[in-house]
Each structure stands twice: as C-alpha cells, then as structure tokens.
C-alpha positions as CSV (number, residue, x, y, z in Angstrom):
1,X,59.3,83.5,-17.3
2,X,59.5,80.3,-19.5
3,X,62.3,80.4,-22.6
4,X,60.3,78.3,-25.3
5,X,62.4,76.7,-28.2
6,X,61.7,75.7,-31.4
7,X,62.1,71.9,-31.2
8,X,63.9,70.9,-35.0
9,X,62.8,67.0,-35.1
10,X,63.4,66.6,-30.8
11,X,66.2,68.9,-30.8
12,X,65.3,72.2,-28.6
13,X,66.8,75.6,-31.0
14,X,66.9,78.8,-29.3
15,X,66.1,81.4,-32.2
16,X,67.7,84.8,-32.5
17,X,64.0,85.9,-33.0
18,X,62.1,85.6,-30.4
19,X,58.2,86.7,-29.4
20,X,57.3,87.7,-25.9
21,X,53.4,86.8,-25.1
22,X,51.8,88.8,-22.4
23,X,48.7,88.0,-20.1
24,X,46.1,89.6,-22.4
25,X,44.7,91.1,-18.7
26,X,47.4,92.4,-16.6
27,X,50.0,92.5,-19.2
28,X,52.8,90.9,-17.4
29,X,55.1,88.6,-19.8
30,X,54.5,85.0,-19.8
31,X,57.4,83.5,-21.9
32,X,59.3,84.2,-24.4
33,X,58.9,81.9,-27.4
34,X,61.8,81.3,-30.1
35,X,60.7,82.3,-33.7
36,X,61.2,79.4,-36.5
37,X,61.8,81.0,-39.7
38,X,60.3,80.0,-43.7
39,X,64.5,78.8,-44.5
40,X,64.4,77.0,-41.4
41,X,61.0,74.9,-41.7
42,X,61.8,73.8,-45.6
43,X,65.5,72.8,-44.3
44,X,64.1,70.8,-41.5
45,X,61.3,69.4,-43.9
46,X,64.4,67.9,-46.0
47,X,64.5,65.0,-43.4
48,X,60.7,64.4,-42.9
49,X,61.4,60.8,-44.5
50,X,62.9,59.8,-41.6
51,X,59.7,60.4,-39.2
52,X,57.9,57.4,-40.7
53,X,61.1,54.7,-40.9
54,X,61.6,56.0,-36.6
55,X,57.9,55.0,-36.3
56,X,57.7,52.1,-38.3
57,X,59.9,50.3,-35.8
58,X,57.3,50.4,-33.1
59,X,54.0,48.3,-33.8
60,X,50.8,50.2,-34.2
61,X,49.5,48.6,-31.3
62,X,52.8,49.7,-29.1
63,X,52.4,53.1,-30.2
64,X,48.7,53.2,-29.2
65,X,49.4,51.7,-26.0
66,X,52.2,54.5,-25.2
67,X,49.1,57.3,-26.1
68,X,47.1,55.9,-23.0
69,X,50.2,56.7,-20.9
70,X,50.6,60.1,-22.4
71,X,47.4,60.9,-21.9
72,X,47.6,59.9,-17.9
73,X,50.8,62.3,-18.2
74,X,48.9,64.7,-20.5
75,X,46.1,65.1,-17.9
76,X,48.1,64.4,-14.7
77,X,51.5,65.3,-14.5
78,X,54.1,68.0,-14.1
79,X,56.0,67.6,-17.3
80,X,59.4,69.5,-19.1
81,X,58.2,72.7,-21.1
82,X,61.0,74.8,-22.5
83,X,63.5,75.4,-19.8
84,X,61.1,74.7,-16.7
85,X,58.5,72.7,-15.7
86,X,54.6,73.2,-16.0
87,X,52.2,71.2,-13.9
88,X,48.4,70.6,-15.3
89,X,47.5,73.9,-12.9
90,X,50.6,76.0,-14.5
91,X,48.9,74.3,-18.2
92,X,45.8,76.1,-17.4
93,X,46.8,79.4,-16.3
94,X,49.5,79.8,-19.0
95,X,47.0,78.9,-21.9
96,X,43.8,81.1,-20.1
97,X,46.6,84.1,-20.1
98,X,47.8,84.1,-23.6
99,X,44.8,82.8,-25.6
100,X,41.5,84.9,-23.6
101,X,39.7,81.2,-22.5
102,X,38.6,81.5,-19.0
103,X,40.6,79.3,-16.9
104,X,37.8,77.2,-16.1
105,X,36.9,76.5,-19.8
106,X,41.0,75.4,-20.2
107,X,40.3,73.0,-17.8
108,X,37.2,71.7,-19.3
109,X,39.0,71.0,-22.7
110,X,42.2,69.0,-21.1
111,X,39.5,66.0,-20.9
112,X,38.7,66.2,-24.5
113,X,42.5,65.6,-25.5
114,X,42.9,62.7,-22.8
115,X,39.9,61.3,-23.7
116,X,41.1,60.7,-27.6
117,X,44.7,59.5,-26.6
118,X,43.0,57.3,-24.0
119,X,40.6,55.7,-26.3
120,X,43.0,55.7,-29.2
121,X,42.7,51.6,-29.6
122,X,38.7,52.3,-30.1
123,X,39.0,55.5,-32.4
124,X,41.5,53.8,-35.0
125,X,39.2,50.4,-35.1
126,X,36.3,52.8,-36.0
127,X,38.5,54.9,-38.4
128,X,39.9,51.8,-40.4
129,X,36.0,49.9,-40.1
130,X,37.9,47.8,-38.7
131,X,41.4,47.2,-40.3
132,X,44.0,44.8,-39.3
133,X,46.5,47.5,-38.6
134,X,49.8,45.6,-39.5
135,X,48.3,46.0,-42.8
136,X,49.2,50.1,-42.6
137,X,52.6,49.5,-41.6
138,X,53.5,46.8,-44.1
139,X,51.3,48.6,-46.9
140,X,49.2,45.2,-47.4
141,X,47.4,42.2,-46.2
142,X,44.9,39.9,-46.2
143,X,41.5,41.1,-45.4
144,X,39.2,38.3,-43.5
145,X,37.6,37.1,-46.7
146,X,40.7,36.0,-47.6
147,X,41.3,39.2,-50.5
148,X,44.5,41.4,-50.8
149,X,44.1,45.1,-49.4
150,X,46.7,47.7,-49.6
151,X,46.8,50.7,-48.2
152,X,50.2,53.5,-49.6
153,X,51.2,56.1,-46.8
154,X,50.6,59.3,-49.0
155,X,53.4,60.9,-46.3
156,X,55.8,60.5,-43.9
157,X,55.2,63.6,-41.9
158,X,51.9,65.1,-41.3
159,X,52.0,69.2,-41.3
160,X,49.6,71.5,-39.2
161,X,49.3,74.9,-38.9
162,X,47.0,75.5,-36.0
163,X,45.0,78.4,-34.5
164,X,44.9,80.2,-31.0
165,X,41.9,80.5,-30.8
166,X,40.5,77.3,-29.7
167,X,42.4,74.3,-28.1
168,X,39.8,71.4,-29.2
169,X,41.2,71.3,-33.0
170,X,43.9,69.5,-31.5
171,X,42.1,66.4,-31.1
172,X,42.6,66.0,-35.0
173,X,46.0,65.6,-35.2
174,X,46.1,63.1,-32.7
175,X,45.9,60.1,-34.1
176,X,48.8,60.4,-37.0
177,X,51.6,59.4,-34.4
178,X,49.8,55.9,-34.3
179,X,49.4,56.2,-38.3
180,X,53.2,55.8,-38.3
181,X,53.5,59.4,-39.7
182,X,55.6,61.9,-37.9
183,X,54.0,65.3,-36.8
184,X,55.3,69.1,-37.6
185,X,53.2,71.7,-36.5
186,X,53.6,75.1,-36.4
187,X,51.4,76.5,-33.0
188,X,49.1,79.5,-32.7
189,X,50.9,82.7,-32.0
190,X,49.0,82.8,-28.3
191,X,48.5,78.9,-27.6
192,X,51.4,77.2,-28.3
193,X,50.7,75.7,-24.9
194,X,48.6,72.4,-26.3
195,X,51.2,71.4,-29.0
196,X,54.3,71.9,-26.4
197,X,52.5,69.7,-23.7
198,X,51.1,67.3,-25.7
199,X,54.6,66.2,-27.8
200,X,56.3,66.4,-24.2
201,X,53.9,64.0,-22.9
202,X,54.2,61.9,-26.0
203,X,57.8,61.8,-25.8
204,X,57.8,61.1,-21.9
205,X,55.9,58.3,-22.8
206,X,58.3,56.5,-25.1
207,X,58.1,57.8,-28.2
208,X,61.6,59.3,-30.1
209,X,61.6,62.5,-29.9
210,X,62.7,62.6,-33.3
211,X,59.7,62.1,-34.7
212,X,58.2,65.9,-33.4
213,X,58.9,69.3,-35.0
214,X,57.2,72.4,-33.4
215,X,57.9,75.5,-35.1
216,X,56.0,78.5,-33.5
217,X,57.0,81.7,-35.8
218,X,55.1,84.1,-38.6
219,X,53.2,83.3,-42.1
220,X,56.3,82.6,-43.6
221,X,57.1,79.5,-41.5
222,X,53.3,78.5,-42.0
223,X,53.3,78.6,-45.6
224,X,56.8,77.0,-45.6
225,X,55.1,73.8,-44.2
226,X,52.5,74.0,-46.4
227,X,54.5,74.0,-49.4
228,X,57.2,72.0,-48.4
229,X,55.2,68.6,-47.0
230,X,52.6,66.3,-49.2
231,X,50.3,66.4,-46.5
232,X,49.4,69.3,-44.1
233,X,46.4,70.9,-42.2
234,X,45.8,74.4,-41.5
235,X,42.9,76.3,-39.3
236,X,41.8,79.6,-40.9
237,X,38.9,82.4,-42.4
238,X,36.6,81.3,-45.2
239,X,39.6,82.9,-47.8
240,X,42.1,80.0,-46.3
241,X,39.3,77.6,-47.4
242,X,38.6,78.7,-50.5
243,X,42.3,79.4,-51.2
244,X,43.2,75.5,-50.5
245,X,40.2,74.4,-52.1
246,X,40.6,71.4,-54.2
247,X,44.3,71.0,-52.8
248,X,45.0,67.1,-52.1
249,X,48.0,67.9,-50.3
250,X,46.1,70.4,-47.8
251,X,42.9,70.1,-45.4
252,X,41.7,73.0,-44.5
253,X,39.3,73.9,-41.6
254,X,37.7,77.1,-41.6
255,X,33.9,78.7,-40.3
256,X,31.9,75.9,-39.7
257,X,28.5,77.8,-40.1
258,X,26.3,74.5,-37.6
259,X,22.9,74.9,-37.7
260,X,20.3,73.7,-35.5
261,X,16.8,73.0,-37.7
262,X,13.6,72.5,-36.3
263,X,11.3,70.5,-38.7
264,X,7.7,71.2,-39.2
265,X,6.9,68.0,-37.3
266,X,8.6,69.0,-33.9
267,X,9.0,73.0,-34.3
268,X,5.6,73.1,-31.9
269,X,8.0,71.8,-29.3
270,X,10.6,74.1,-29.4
271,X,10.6,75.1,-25.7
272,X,11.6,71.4,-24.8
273,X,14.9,72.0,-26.9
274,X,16.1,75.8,-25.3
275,X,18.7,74.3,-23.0
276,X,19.8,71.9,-26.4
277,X,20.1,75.4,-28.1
278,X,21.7,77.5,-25.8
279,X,24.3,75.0,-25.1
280,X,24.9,74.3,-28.6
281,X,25.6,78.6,-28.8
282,X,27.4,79.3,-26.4
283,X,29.5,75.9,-25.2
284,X,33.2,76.9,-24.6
285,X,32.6,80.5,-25.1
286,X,30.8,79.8,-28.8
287,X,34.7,79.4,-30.0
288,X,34.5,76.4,-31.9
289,X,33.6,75.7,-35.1
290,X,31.0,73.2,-33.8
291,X,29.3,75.9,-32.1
292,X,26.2,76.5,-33.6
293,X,25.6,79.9,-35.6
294,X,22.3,79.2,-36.8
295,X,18.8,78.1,-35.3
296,X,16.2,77.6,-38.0
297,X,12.5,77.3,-38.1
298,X,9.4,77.7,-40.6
299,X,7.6,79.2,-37.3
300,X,7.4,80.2,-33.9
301,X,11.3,82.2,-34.8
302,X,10.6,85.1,-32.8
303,X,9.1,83.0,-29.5
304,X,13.0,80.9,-30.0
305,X,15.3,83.8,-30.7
306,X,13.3,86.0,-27.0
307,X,14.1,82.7,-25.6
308,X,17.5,82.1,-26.2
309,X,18.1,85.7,-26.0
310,X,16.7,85.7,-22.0
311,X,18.9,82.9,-21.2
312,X,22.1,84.0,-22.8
313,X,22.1,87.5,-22.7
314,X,22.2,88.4,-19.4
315,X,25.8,86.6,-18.8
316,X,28.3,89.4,-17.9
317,X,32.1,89.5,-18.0
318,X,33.7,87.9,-15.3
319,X,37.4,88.0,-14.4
320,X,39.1,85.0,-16.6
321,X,40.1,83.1,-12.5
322,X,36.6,83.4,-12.1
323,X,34.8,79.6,-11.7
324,X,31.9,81.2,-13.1
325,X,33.6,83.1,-15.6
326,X,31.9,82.1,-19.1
327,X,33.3,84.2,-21.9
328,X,36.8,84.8,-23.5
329,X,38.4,87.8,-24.4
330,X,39.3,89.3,-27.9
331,X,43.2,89.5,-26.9
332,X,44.1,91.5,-30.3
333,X,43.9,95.3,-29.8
334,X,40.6,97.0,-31.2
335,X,39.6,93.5,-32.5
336,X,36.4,93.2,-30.6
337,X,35.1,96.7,-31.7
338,X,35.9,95.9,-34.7
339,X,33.6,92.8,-34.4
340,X,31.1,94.6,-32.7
341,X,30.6,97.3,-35.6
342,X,30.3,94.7,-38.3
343,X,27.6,93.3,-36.3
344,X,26.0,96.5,-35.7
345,X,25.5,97.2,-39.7
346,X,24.1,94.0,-40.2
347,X,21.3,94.2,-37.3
348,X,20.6,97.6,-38.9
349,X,19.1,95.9,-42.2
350,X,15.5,95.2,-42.7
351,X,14.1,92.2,-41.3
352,X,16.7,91.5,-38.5
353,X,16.3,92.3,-34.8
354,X,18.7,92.3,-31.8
355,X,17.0,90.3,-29.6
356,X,19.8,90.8,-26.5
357,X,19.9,94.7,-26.6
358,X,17.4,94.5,-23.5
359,X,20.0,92.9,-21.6
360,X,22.8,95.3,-21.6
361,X,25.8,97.0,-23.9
362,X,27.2,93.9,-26.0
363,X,30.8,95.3,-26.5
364,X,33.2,95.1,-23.1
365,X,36.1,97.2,-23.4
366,X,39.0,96.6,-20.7
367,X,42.8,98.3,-20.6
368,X,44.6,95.2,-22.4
369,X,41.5,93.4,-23.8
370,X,37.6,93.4,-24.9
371,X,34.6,91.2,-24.7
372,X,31.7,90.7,-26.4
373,X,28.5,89.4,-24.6
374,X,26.3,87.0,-26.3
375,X,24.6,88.1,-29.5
376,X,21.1,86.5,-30.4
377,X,19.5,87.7,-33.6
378,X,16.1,86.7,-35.2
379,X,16.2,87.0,-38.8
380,X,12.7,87.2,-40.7
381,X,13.6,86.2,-44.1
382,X,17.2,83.4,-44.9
383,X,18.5,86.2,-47.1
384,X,19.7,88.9,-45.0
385,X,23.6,89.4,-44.6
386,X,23.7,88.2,-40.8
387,X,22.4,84.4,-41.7
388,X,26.0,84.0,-43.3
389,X,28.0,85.4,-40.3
390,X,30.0,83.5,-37.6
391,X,31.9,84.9,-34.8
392,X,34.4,83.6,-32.2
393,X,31.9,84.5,-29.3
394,X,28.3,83.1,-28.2
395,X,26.6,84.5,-31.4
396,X,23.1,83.0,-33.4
397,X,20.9,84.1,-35.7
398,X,17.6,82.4,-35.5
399,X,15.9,82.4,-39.1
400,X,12.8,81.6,-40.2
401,X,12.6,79.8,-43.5
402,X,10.2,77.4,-45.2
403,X,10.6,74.1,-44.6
404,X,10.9,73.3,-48.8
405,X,13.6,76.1,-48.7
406,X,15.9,74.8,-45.8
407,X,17.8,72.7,-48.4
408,X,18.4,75.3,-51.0
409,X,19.5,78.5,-48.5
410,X,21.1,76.6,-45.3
411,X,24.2,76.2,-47.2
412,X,27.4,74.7,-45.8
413,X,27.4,73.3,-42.5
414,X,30.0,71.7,-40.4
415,X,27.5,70.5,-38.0
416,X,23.7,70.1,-38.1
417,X,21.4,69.0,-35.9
418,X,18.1,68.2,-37.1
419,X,15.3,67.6,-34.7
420,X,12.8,66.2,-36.7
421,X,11.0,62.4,-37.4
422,X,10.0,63.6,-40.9
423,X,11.7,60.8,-43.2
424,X,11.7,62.9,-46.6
425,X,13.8,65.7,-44.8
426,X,15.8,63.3,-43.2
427,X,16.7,61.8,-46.3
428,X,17.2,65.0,-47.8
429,X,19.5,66.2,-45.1
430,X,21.8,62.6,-45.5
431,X,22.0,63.2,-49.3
432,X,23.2,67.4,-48.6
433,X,27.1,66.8,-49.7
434,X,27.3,70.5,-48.1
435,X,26.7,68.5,-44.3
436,X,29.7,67.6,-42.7
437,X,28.4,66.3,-39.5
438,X,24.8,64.9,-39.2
439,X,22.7,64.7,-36.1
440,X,19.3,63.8,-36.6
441,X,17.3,63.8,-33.2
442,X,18.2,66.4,-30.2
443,X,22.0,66.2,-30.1
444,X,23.6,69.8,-29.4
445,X,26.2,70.4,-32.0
446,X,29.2,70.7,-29.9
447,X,28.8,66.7,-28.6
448,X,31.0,64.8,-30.7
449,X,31.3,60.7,-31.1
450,X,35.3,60.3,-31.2
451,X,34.7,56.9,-32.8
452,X,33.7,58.9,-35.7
453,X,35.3,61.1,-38.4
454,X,35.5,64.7,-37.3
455,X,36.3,67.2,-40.3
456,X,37.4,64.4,-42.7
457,X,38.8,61.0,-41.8
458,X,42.5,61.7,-41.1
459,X,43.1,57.8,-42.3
460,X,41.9,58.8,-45.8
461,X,43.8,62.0,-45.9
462,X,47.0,60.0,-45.3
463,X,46.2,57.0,-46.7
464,X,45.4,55.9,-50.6
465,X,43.9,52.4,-51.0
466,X,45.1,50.7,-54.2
467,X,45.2,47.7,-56.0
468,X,48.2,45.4,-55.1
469,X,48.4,41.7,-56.3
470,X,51.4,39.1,-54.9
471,X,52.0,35.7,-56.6
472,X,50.6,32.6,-55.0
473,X,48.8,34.5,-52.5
C-alpha cells in the first residue's frame, strides 16, 4: 500500500493525520494519504512569492518545451508516487479504485491531459491571440504595430481546489506552470491520483520542484487556500458558485447545466442527430460538466426522449475491469439512493415521464457501492422541477419549449450546442451572456477545441492588461 505525502513547495511531509482510501468495490486499502491541515496551507502560502521568481528564470518557451516531455512521461512512464512507483497501468487502476470511473474510461481521459501538455506551444498562442510571450515575463513589450502592451501577473501562485469526481477539470490548470505562476492544489479526497502524477511528471521533466504544493486534507485546508492566495479555483455544487460569485480572486466551476437545442429549421431531422445526443449524455459516464443535461425541441420531444431512452437505457452495470464497463459508481455510502429518490419525486410531477422505466430498475445497489443506470426524461412544459437538475450519471431531460421561449427559460449553460441554420437564433444564442461555450452546427457537447478558452481564459484570470508608457520608446 502506497504512503502519500503532502508535498510543502517539493518537499514530501508525512502528516500525523492521515486518510486511508479503499477500493470503493472490494474494500481493500489502497494508500494511505497524509492530511494537510488549514495552519499548514496559510504557513506554506507565506512563501508563494517565491513560485513566480523560480519560474521566471526559465523562458516561457523552455517551460513549454519541458510540458511536451512531461506529457511523454505523463502518458508513458513509470514515475515516483509517494514512497513507490506507479506505472500508467498502476495510474489507471488506482484512480478507477478510489474515484468509481471504470478503468476503461481512466484510460480514455490520460489522452486528454497529454494532449494539452503536448500541444501547449499551440494552446498559449491561441490564449494570448497571439502574444509575444517575453512580454508576460518582463510585464511589457512591443506589440507588432510598434505600441506598448503590458500585461501585470495578478499572482504568483495559482490555487485549486479540485473534485473527485471527474479527472478532465485538470486540463485547466495546466497551462499556469508556463504562465510563470506556481501551482498549489489541494486534490479530491478519492482522486488525488491526477495531481500527484502530473506534478511528478512535471518535475521529472525539469521543472524545480519548488514551484508545486499538493495538499490533500479536509474543508479547512481548502478554504485555507482560498483565503490565503489572490488567485484560486475551486470545483463545487451550484451554493460554491453562487457563494464565490462576483469574487475576482476566485473562479469557480460548478453544474454546467449543456443543452442540446434543436431549431425549428432542423428539429424534422432529429433522428440524424441520436448518436450526437446520446454521446453528448452519457460520454465518460455523464460525469462532466460538459455532459449535456438537456435536449430541447419545439416538437417531435416525445419521438427524441423514446429514442434516446432505447439506446441508453438498456446499459447495465458491469464490473469497473470490465472493457465494456460504461458507468461509475456512487462511492459515498447511501449517496446513490439518495440520488435516486430525488429523481423519483421529480418524475412524479405532472407533465414529466420516465422514458427508461421499460428498461429495467435505475438504482444498483452493491456491498461497498451503488449505481445508477441512465435516466432519460421528457418534460412537456420548460417549467417543471427536473429541467433544472443535473446529476453525476448519464441523466437528460428532453423538453419541449417554443422556439421564441428557448432564450428566456434555457438559462445558464456551460455548453450548448445548437443545431440549427436559422440566423436570428443564432444571433440570439451569440449575444446569451448566460452561454459559456457555443457550438452552432452538430458538435456533441463533450468535444472540446483546446486552442480555445474552456470555463474562462486562465490568461485573463491571471493576468491584468494595463496601460504602461517608457521614455523614448
């Protein structure tokens, strides 16, 4: 069994405090992980300044080039965790174990993270529209029209608290090492696996290890981040949104309630778009905030959701070793019956239908663990309680609304894809400040473009352009 440390800017610390994760299956301990404390975090935070002057020594382009290696090492290699060693196979295994993924889907997302540190030249190009980056570390330069930019690091040590629930968020915090800004982060009670591996591979790569905190432990050492650094991040429930909202110091990424709309021009052709659908539901277990949660439609809602519901509702629980396996577990005691009931009330109110009930029970209970099966549910009216509801499983409601009503009821949306050639709504769509992300055209909703902002653009959250003048120049 692995002894995991907290790592106090490179330096391994073995807490008195410790948490031992278990396979959420069989039960049998996986490692035992030292517990950072709120006194410890703010102490640490004390030297955060240093991160940036450690990084500021290496070029931007030096850093970027030691990210494709990490990535190679990332993806490839057997690499130092805690007191052993953990090959990409052992990666898999531990993170499917502690966090409910099916092994198969772990392996599917090591890509994603290798992809963005491989490609990491491209991504801060597109970021920066095209920035000379020697102009982030001096703090100004010369544009090519021959004008004066600056741009003032807003911190020297980027802050996360992250989730277990779903090991793509990662891909966010990835770029700030080539930013020049340090990284403390503060992993997900039952996935600190992504964090560990990734600042391992970073450092095996070449960069100082001082430059990495990683302190796995309880709220206290969360909020202790958040208070103590200008700039954090931190993955939660609607409340954590709304709590943070308005904070400049704090990005927060909650629900992401993506929608799939079908315009009035193109709804006649639903069937051609089931497969965009289904994968846009239930893609990685329907974890991710980019999962879509909603299909909408002025018409043919019913023919959509008895689709959707035939091709997703017959997939059953398979062992998490299983190659076809295809759902992850609830690993929290009781927490997927509590799930369940929720869901039950709300398919009880008029207008909604559970369009999956033919296909078996929904709930999964096992010893250690429980499932839910994928939930399809065609709403009537864009009113009813379920239309707001998002859960960490392959779960859609499919609603029918009015095409002059989509704006005003859809609300916020991380993600929307809009299949539709109709110009008015397209423009109305681009001008909805409640859109994150904007596909127009027959994009699933999980498919992201890295060379894009994901969330917010991590270069304006860490970076303030200002006015600067210099004599003579």
């Amino acid at each position: 069994m692995l002894n995991i440390p907290v790592l106090r800017w490179g330096e391994p610390y073995e807490s008195l405090e410790v948490d031992e994760i278990k396979h959420f299956y069989t039960g049998e301990p996986i490692a035992k992980v030292s517990q950072a404390n709120g006194g410890i975090v703010k102490r640490d935070m004390t030297k955060a300044w240093k991160c940036r002057d450690i990084l500021r020594q290496f070029p931007i382009s030096d850093l970027i080039a030691k990210l494709k290696v990490a990535a190679d090492l990332y993806e490839t290699a057997t690499l130092p965790m805690g007191d052993g060693q953990q090959s990409p196979e052992d990666f898999v295994k531990q993170q499917s174990s502690t966090t409910g993924l099916p092994e198969v889907l772990c392996r599917a997302n090591i890509p994603k993270n290798s992809f963005v540190l491989r490609n990491m030249d491209k991504i801060m190009d597109c970021l920066t529209r095209g920035l000379d980056l020697n102009i982030l570390t001096k703090g100004w330069g010369l544009e090519h029209r021959g004008v004066i930019v600056s741009y003032q690091c807003q911190a020297p040590v980027l802050g996360a608290v992250l989730p277990s629930n779903s090991p793509g968020v990662h891909t966010l915090w990835l770029p700030v090492i080539p930013l020049q800004v340090g990284l403390a982060l503060k992993p997900g009670s039952q996935e600190p696996w992504t964090a560990y591996r990734i600042v391992s591979a970073f450092t095996q790569a070449g960069i100082p290890k001082e430059v990495f905190g990683l302190y796995p432990g309880g709220h206290d050492a969360g909020g202790a981040l958040l208070e103590a650094l200008d700039r954090s991040m931190i993955f939660g429930s609607a409340q954590t949104v709304e709590k943070y909202k308005g904070n400049p110091r704090v990005q927060a990424h909650g629900p992401g309630f993506s929608k799939i709309i079908l315009g009035d021009d193109e709804v006649d052709n639903w069937e051609q778009h089931i497969d965009l659908m289904a994968e846009s539901i239930a893609t990685n277990s329907g974890r991710g905030c980019i999962n879509a949660s909603g299909v909408w439609a002025s018409r043919h809602t019913e023919e959509i959701a008895k689709a959707l519901a035939e091709k997703l509702g017959p997939i059953e629980v398979l062992p998490p070793d299983s190659p076809n396996s295809k759902l992850a577990a609830f690993t929290v005691p009781g927490q997927g019956k509590s799930v369940w009931n929720v869901i039950e009330q709300d398919l009880k109110e008029s207008g909604v239908k559970d369009m999956t009930s033919f296909y078996g029970e929904r709930l999964v209970e096992r010893e250690l663990c429980s499932y839910l099966r994928p939930v399809i549910a065609h709403s009537n009216s864009p009113d009813t309680g379920i239309v707001k509801k998002e859960y960490m499983f392959p779960f859609a409601t499919v609603v029918k609304c009015p095409e002059d009503q989509l704006l005003k009821k859809m609300g916020y949306t991380l993600v929307c894809t809009a299949i539709t050639k109709n110009e008015k709504l397209i423009n109305q769509l681009s001008d909805a400040t409640y859109i994150d992300r904007l596909n127009i055209g027959p994009i699933p909703t999980t498919r992201l473009n890295w060379l894009q902002p994901h969330e917010g653009s991590i270069i304006d959250f860490l970076y303030r352009s200002r006015a600067y003048q210099v004599a003579g120049v």
